[in-house]
C-alpha positions, 0 to 999 in steps of 0.5 A, a space after each residue: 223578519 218573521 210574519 207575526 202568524 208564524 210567531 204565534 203559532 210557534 209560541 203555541 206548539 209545545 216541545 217534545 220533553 213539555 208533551 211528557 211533563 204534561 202527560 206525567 202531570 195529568 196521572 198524577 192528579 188522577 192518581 191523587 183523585 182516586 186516592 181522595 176517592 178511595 180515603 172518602 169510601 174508607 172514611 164512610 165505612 169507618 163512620 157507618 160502622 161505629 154508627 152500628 156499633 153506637 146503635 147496637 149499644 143503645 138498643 140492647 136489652 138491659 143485663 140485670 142481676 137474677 135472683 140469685 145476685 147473678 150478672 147475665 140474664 137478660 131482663 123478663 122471664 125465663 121459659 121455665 119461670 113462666 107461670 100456667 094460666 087458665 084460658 076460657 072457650 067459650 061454646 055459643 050456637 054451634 061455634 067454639 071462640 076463640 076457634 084457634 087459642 095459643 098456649 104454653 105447656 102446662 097452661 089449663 083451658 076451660 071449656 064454658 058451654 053457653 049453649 042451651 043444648 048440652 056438648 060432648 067435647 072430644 079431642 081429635 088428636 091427644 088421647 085422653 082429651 074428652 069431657 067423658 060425658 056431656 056439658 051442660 048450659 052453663 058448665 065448664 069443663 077443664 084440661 090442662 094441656 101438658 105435651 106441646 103440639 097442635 091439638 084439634 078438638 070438636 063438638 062430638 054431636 057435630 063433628 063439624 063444630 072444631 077448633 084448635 088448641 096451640 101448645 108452645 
């Protein structure tokens, strides 16, 4: 008879066609595990993008008829719809305010002088920008900017007295 130490450990060594079982086993779990992993990556995607998609949707400006009855514009005014406006500086105590004003092509800037001295205004840059005489306390003087650009601009008693108009 057989000590019993040898009958357990026979009981435990596994024979060699069990070794390969085994092995083929264990790839297939890993092999379903990277597929499960793969279909969660692909399922996110999927989800994440109809998301956007959702978003995109909710958050799109609106599509109107125009004038005209036609379906494509989107809702506000076009450039060409915009209508000009008229922009006050102010000039006080050697300081044009605002300093630097943003506009849009055919909009008008006056120009008020609050100052007890009378001002001289002179464009640095556009030909034709100059008040041509002197402003006096309390008067205005006008110009409507037509070209765009960047347009500076000073106090021609003291040049050191600037601002500058914006023109979109």
């Amino acid at each position: 008879m057989e000590p019993i130490f040898d009958q357990i450990e026979s009981k435990f060594e596994p024979e060699p066609g069990q070794v390969r079982v085994e092995l083929a086993l264990k790839k297939e779990k890993e092999t379903r595990a990277l597929n499960n992993s793969a279909g969660l990556s692909w399922l996110l995607i999927v989800l994440f993008l109809v998301l956007l998609a959702l978003s995109v949707s909710m958050f799109r400006e609106p599509v109107v008829p125009d004038v005209a009855g036609n379906i494509g514009s989107s809702v506000g005014p076009t450039p060409d719809a915009i209508q000009p406006r008229v922009y006050t500086v102010s000039y006080r105590n050697g300081v044009f305010s605002p300093t630097n004003l943003r506009i849009h092509a055919g909009d008008t800037v006056r120009f008020k002088n609050e100052s007890i001295f009378p001002i001289r205004i002179v464009g640095d840059d556009l030909v034709g920008f100059d008040s041509i005489g002197d402003v006096p306390q309390g008067s205005f003087f006008a110009f409507t900017f037509a070209a765009k650009g960047i347009f500076s601009y000073h106090n021609e008693k003291n040049s050191e007295e600037s601002a500058t108009i914006i023109v979109r």
